[in-house]
MIMARKOL-471468 format. One record per residue (C-alpha): x, y, z; residue number from 1. Coordinates in Angstrom, 3 decimals, decimal comma. Example, Ala and Ser with C-alpha at 12.3 -4.5 7.8 and 13.67 -1.06 7.14 Angstrom:
residues 2
+----------+----------+----------+------+
:        u :        v :        w : sefi :
+----------+----------+----------+------+
:   12,300 :   -4,500 :    7,800 :    1 :
:   13,670 :   -1,060 :    7,140 :    2 :
+----------+----------+----------+------+
END
This chain:
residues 378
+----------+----------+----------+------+
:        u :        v :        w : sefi :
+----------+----------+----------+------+
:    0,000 :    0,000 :    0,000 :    1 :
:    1,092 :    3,355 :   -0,780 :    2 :
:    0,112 :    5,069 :    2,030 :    3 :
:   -0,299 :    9,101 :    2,269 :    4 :
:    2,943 :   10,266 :    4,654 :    5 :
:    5,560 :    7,659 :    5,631 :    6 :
:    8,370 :    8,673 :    8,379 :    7 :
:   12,045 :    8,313 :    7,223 :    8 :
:   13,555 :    6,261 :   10,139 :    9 :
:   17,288 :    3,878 :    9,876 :   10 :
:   20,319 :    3,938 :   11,101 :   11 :
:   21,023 :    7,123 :   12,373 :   12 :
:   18,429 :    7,345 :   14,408 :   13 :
:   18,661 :    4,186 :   16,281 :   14 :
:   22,373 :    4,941 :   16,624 :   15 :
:   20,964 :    7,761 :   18,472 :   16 :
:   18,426 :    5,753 :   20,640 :   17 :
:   21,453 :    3,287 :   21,399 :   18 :
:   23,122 :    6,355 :   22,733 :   19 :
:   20,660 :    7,685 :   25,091 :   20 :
:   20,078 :    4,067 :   26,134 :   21 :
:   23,868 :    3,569 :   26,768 :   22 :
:   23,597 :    7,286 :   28,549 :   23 :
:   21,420 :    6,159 :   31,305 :   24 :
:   19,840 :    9,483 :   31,178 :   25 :
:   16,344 :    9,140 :   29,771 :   26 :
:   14,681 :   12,711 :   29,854 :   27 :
:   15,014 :   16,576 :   29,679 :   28 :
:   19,034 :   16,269 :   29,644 :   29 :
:   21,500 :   17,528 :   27,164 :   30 :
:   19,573 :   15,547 :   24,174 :   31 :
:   16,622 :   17,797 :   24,754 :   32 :
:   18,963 :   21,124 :   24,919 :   33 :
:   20,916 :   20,302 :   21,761 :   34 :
:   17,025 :   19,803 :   19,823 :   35 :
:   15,869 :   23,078 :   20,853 :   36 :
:   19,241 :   24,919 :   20,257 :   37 :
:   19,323 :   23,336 :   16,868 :   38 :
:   15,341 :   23,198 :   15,557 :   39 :
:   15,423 :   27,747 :   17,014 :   40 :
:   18,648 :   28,256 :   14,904 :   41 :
:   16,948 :   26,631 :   11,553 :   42 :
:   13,726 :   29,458 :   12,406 :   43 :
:   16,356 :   32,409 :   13,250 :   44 :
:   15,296 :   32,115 :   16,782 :   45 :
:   17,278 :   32,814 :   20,053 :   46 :
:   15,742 :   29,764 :   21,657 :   47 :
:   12,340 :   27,590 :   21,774 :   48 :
:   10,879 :   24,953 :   24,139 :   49 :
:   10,413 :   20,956 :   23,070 :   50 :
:    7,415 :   19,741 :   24,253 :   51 :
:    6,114 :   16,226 :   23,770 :   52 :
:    3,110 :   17,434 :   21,645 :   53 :
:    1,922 :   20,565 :   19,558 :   54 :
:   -1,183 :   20,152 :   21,571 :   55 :
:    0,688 :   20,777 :   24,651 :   56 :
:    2,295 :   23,967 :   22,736 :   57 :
:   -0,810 :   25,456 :   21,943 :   58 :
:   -1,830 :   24,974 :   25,463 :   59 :
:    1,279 :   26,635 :   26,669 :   60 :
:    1,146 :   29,341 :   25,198 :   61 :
:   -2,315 :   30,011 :   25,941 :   62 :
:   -2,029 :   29,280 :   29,348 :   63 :
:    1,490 :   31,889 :   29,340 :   64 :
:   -0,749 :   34,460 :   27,474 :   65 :
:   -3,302 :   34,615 :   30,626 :   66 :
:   -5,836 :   33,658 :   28,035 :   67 :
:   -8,618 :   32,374 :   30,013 :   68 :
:  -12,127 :   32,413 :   30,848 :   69 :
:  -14,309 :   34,735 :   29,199 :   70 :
:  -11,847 :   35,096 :   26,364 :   71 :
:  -12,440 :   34,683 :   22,733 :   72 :
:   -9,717 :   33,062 :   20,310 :   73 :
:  -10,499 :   32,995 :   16,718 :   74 :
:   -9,531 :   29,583 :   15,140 :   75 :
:  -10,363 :   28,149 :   11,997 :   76 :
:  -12,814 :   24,817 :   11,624 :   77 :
:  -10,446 :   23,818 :    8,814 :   78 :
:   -7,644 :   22,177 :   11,192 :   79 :
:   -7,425 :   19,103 :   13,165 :   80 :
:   -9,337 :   19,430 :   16,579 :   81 :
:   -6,673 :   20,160 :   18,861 :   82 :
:   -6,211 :   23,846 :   17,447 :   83 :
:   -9,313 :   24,469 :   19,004 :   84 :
:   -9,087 :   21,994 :   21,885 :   85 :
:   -5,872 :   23,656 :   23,207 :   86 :
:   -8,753 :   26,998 :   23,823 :   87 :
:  -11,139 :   25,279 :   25,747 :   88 :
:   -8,049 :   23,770 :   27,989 :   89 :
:   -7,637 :   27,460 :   28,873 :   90 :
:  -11,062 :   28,075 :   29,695 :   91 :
:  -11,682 :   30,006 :   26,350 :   92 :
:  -13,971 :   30,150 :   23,600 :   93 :
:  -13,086 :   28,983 :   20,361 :   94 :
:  -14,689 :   31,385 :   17,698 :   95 :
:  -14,700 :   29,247 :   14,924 :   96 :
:  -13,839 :   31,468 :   11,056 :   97 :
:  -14,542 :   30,387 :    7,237 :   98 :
:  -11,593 :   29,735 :    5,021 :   99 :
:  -10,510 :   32,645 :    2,533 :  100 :
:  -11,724 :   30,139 :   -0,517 :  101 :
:  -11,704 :   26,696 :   -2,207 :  102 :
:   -8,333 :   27,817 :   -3,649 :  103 :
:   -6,877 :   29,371 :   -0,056 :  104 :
:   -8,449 :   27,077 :    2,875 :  105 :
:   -6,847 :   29,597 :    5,510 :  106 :
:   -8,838 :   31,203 :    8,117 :  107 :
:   -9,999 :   34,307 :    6,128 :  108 :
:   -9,432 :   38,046 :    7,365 :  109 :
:  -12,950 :   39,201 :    6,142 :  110 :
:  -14,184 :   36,526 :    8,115 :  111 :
:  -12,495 :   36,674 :   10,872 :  112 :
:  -13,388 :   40,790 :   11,320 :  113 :
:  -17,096 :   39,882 :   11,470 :  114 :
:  -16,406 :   37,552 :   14,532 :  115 :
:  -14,577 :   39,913 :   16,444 :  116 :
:  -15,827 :   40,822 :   19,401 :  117 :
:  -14,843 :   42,848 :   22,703 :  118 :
:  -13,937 :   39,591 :   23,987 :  119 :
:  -11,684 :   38,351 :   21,110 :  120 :
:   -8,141 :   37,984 :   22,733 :  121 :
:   -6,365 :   36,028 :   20,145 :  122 :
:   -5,752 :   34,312 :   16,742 :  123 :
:   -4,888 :   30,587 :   15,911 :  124 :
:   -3,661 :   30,787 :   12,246 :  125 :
:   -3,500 :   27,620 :   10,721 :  126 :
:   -0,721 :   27,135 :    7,955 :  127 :
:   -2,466 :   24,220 :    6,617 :  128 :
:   -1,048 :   22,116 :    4,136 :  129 :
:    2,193 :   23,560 :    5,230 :  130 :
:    1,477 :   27,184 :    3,401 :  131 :
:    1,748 :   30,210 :    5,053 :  132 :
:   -1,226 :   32,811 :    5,775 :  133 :
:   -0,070 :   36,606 :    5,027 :  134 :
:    1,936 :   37,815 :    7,658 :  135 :
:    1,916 :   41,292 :    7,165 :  136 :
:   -1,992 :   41,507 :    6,808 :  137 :
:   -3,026 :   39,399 :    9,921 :  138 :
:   -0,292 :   41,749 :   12,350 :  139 :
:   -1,630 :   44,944 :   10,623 :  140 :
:   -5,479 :   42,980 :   11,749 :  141 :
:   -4,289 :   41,842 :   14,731 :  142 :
:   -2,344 :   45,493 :   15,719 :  143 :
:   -5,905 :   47,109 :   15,172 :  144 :
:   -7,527 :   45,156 :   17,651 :  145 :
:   -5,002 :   44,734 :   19,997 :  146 :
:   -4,695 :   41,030 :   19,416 :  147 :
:   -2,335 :   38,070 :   20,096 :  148 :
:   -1,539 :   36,020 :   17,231 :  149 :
:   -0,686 :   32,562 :   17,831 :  150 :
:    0,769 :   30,118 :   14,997 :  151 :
:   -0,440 :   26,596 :   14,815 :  152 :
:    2,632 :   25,663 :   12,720 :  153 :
:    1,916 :   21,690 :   13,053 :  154 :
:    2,340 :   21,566 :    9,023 :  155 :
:    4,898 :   24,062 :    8,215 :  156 :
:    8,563 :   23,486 :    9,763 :  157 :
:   11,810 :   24,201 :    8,603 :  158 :
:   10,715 :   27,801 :    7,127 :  159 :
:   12,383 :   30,662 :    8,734 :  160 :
:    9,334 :   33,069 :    8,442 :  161 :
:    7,416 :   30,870 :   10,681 :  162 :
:    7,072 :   31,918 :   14,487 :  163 :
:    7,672 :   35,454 :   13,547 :  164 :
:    4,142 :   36,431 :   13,057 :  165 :
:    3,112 :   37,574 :   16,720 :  166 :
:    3,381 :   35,939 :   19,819 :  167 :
:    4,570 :   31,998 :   19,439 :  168 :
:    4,695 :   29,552 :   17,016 :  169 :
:    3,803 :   25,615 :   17,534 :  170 :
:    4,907 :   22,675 :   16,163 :  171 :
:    4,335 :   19,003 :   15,560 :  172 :
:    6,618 :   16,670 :   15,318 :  173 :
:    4,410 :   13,532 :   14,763 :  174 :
:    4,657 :   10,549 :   13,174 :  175 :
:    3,148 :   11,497 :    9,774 :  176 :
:    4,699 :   14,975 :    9,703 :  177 :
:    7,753 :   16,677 :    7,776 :  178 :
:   10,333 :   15,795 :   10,428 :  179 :
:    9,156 :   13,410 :   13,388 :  180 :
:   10,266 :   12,167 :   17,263 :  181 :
:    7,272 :   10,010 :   16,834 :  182 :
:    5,559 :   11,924 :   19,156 :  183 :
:    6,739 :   16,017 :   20,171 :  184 :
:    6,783 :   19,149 :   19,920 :  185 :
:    8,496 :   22,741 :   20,315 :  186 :
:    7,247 :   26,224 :   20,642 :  187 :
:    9,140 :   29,074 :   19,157 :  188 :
:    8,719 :   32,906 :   21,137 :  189 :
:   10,542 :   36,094 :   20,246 :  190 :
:    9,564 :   37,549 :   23,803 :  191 :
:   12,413 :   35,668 :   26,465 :  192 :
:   10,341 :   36,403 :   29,593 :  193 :
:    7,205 :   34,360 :   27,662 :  194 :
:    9,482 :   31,945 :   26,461 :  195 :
:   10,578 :   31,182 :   30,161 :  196 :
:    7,146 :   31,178 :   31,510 :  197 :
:    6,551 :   28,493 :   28,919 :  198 :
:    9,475 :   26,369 :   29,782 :  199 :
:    8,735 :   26,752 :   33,103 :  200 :
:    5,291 :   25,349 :   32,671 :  201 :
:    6,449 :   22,843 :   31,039 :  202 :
:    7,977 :   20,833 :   33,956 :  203 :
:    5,015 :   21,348 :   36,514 :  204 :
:    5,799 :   25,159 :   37,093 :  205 :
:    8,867 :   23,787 :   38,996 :  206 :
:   11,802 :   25,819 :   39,038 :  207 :
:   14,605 :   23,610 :   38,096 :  208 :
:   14,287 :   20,017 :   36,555 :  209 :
:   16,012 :   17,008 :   37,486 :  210 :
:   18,915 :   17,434 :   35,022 :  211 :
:   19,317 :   20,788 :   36,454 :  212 :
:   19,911 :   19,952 :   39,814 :  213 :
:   22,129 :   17,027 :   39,208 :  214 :
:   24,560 :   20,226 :   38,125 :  215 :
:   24,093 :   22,096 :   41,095 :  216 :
:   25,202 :   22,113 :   44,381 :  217 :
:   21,296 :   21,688 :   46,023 :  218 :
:   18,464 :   19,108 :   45,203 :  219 :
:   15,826 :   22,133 :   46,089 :  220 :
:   13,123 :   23,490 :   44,036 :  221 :
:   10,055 :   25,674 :   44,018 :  222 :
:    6,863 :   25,740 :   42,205 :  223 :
:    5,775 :   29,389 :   41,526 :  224 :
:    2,914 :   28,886 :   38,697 :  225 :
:    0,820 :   26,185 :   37,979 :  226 :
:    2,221 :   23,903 :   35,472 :  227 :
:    2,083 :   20,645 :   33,499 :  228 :
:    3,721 :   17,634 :   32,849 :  229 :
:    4,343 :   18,103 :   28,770 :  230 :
:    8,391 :   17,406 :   28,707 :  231 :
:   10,057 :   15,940 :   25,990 :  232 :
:   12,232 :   12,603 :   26,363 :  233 :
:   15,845 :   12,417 :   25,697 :  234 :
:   15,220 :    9,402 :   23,031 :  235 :
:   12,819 :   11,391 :   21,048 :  236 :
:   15,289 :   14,934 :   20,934 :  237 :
:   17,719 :   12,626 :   20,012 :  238 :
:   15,669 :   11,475 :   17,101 :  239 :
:   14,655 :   15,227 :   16,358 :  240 :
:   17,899 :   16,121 :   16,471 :  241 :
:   18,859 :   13,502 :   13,327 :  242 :
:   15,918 :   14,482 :   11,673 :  243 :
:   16,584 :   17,777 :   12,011 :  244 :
:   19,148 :   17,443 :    9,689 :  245 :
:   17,485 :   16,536 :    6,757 :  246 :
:   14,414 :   18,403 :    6,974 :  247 :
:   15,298 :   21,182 :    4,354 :  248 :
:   16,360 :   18,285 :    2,105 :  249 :
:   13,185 :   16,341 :    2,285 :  250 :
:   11,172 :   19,873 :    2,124 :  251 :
:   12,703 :   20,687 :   -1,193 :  252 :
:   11,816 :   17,024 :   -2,669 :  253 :
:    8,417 :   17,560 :   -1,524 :  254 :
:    8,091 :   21,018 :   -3,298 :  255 :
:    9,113 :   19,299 :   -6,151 :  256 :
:    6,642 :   16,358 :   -5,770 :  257 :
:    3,621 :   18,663 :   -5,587 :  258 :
:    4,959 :   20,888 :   -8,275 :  259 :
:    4,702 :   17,329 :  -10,502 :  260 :
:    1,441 :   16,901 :   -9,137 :  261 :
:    0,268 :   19,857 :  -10,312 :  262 :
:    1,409 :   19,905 :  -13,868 :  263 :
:   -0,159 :   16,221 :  -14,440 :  264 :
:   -3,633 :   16,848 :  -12,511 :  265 :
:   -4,056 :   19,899 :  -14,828 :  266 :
:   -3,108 :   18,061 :  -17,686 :  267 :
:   -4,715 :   14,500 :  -16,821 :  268 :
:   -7,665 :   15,586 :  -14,574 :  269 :
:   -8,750 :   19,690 :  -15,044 :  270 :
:  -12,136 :   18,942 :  -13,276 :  271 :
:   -9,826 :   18,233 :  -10,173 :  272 :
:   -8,417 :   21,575 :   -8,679 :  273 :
:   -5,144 :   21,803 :   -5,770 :  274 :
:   -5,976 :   24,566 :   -3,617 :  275 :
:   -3,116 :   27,199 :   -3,613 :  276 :
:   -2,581 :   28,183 :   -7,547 :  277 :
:   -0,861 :   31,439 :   -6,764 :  278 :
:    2,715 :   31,073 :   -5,470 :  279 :
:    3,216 :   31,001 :   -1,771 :  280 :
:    5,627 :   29,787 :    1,222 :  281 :
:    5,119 :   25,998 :    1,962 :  282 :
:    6,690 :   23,470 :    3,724 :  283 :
:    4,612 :   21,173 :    1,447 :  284 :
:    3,474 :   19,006 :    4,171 :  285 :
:   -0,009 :   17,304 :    2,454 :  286 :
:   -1,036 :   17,166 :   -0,776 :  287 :
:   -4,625 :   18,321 :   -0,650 :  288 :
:   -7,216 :   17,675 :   -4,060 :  289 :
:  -10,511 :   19,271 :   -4,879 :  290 :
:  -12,774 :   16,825 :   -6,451 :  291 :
:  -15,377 :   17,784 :   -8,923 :  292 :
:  -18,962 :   18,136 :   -7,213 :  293 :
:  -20,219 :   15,012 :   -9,267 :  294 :
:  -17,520 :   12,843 :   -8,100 :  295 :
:  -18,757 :   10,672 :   -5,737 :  296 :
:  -15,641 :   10,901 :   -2,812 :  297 :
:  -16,006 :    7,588 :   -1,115 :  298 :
:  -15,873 :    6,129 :   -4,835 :  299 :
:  -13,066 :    7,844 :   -5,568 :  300 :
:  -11,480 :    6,629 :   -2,126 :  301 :
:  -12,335 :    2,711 :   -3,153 :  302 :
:  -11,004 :    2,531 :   -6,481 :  303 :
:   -7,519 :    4,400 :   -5,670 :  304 :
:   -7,233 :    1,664 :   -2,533 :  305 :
:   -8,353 :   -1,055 :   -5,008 :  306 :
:   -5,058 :    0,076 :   -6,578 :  307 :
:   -2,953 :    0,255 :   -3,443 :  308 :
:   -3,078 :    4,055 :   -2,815 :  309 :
:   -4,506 :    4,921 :    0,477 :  310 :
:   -6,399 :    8,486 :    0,638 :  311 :
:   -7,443 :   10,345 :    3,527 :  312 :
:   -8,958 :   13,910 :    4,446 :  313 :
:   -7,814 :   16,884 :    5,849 :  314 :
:  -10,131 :   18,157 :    7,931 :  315 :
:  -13,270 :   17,218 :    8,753 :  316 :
:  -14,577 :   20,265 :    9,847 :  317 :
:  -14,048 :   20,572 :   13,995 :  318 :
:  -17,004 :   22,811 :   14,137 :  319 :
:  -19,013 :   19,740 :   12,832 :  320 :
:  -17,869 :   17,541 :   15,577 :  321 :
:  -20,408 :   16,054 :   18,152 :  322 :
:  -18,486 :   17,810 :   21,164 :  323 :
:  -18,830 :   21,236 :   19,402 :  324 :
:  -21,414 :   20,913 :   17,355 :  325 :
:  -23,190 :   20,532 :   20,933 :  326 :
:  -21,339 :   23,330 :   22,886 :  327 :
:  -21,891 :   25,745 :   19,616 :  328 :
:  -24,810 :   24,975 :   17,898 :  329 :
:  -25,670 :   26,768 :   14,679 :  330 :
:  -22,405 :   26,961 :   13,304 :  331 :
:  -22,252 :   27,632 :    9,757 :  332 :
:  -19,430 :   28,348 :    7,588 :  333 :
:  -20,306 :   27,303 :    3,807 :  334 :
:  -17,195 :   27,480 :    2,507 :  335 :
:  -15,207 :   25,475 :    4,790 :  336 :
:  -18,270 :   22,588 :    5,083 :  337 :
:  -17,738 :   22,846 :    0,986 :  338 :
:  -14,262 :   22,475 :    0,530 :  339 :
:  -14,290 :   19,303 :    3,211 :  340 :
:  -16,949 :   17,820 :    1,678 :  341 :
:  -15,089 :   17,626 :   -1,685 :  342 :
:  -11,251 :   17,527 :   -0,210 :  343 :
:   -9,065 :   14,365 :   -1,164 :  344 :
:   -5,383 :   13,873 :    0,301 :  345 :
:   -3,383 :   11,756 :   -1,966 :  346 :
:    0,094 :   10,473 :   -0,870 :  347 :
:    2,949 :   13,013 :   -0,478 :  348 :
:    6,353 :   12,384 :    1,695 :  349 :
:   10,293 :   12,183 :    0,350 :  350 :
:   10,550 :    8,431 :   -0,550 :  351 :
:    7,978 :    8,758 :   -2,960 :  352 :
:    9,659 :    8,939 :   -7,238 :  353 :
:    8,455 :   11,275 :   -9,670 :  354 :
:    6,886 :    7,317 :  -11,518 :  355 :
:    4,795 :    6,945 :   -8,144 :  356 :
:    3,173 :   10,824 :   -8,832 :  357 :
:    2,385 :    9,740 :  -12,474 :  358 :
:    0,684 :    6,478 :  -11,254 :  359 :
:   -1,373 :    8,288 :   -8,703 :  360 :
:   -2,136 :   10,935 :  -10,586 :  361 :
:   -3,265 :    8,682 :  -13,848 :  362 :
:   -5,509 :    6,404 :  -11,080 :  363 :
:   -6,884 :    9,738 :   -9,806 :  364 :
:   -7,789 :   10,951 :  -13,432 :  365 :
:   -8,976 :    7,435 :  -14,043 :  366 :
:  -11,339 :    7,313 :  -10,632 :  367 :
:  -13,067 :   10,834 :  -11,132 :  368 :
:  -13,203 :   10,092 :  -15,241 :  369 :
:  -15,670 :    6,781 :  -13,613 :  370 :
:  -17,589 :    9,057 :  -11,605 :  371 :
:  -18,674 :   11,550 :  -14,280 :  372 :
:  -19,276 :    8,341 :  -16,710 :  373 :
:  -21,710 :    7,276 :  -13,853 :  374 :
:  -23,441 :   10,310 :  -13,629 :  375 :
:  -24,306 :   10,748 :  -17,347 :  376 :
:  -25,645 :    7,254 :  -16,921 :  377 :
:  -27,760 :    7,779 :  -14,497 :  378 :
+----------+----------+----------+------+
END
């Protein structure tokens, strides 16, 4: 089966395990320090924080906001459900946006204005698919209001303009993304004194971890803040930290695997669109496909397994979820419901060759050509 994202995992890395093994030291030690030195110098950072999930990043950096209770956070439906769980962790409200368009599924400014309210305290923008919303209208939005803006970066690392569009950037480092630790994360903060409070909270709210005091001449501590227990492991940083190292590599091949895609859907199947036709920063984490509104989707799904290509979708919409279609009900944003009701993900990661694009692209063309010869039948 080809399946949709596939990690890159050999040698190196369990030559790295075998260290930390051999190391006897199993958890926030100098593995985790040399990650986030290394992952904040790729962004042009001073520092950042490794986590063990983006989930716990967006949480921290809620929670070191003082975003809380009575608060509003705009966040789009389009994203996978922990954008907007991390809000309700804090006590929040997630405000839930449309998408710009079929062609840009990112949380749209228009939008987004209309929601506002005198409780709005902060933006999640989703780079989805690994491109990146417009920086320099969201802070001008954002500056007007007096809001935070908080980047759910899960899709998009490895690009330098990431985590500089307002307060903190997160990111994912699971299995099926662009670099993984299996399971992780890191946050990325320009401010120090926020980027403390998160580190801090990382470790219970304590005020020195183990490693720490192993180093110093007294085994006390203090707990000043309430905190959690989201630390990353020494084994995973030292897989990050191998990963790390080919991420730019493996980002280029995948620009250059959706750039292929691109040219053969238009020429083999124009009634399927890819979202994103003008030019824009990516990290080219998914490869997301419009199907035509005849195309039956679960069809489509069938016959490209039948062939050995798994398919999946990215997003159903959160807002459509039992959980929130209960706490908010009456939700309706047409062109996000649209766009998921017609999205297909088709297989995208570096170990796939420019003859596997062809032959997914061809069953694609091949699948949706069925559909439409279905419909005139009937």
């Amino acid at each position: 089966m080809l399946l949709v994202s596939a990690p890159i995992l050999g040698v190196p890395e369990k030559a790295a395990l075998s260290k930390v093994i051999d190391s006897g030291w199993l958890t926030m030690g100098e593995q985790v320090r040399a990650f986030e030195e290394a992952f904040a110098h790729m962004h042009g950072a001073e520092d950042c924080v490794a986590v063990n999930s983006c989930t716990a990043a967006l949480h921290l950096i809620l929670h070191a906001l003082g975003i809380g209770p009575g608060d509003e956070v705009l966040v789009p439906s389009m994203t996978f459900v922990a954008t907007a769980n991390a809000v309700l962790y804090v006590g929040a409200t997630p405000v839930f946006v449309d998408i710009e368009s079929a062609d840009v599924p990112l949380m749209s400014i228009v939008e987004a204005e209309a929601r506002c309210t005198a409780r709005t305290k902060a933006i999640i923008l989703v780079h989805f698919a690994g491109y990146l919303a417009n920086r320099e209208e969201w802070q001008k939005f954002a500056r007007a209001r007096g809001l935070q803006i908080i980047e759910d970066a899960a899709h998009a690392p490895g690009l330098k303009e990431v985590g500089t569009f307002g307060a903190a950037a997160a990111f994912s480092f699971y299995g099926n993304k662009n670099m993984t630790t299996a399971e992780g994360g890191a946050v990325i903060a320009r401010d120090p004194k926020l980027l403390e409070t998160i580190r801090q909270a990382r470790g219970h709210g304590m005020t020195t971890g183990t490693h720490q005091r192993l180093n110093s001449r007294t085994p006390q501590y203090d707990v000043t803040m309430l905190g959690f227990n989201y630390r990353m492991d020494e084994m995973r940083a030292a897989i990050g930290l191998v990963q790390l190292q080919n991420l730019q590599e493996w980002n280029e091949i995948r620009r250059i695997l959706v750039m292929l895609y691109r040219r053969l859907i238009a020429k083999h199947c124009p009634a399927v669109t890819v979202p994103f036709h003008e030019p824009r920063t990516s990290a080219y984490h998914i490869m997301p496909v419009l199907l035509p509104r005849y195309a039956d989707r679960q069809d489509v799904i069938d016959e490209l397994r039948r062939q050995g290509i798994q398919t999946t979708i990215h997003y159903p919409p959160v807002h459509q979820m039992t959980l929130y279609r209960e706490l908010f009900p009456g939700t309706y944003l047409p062109r996000t419901e649209d766009f998921a009701q017609r999205e297909l993900t088709v297989p995208l990661h570096p170990q796939i060759t420019a003859p596997v694009v062809e032959s997914v692209a061809a069953a694609l063309a091949a699948a949706v050509h069925s559909c439409a010869q279905a419909g005139t039948a009937a």
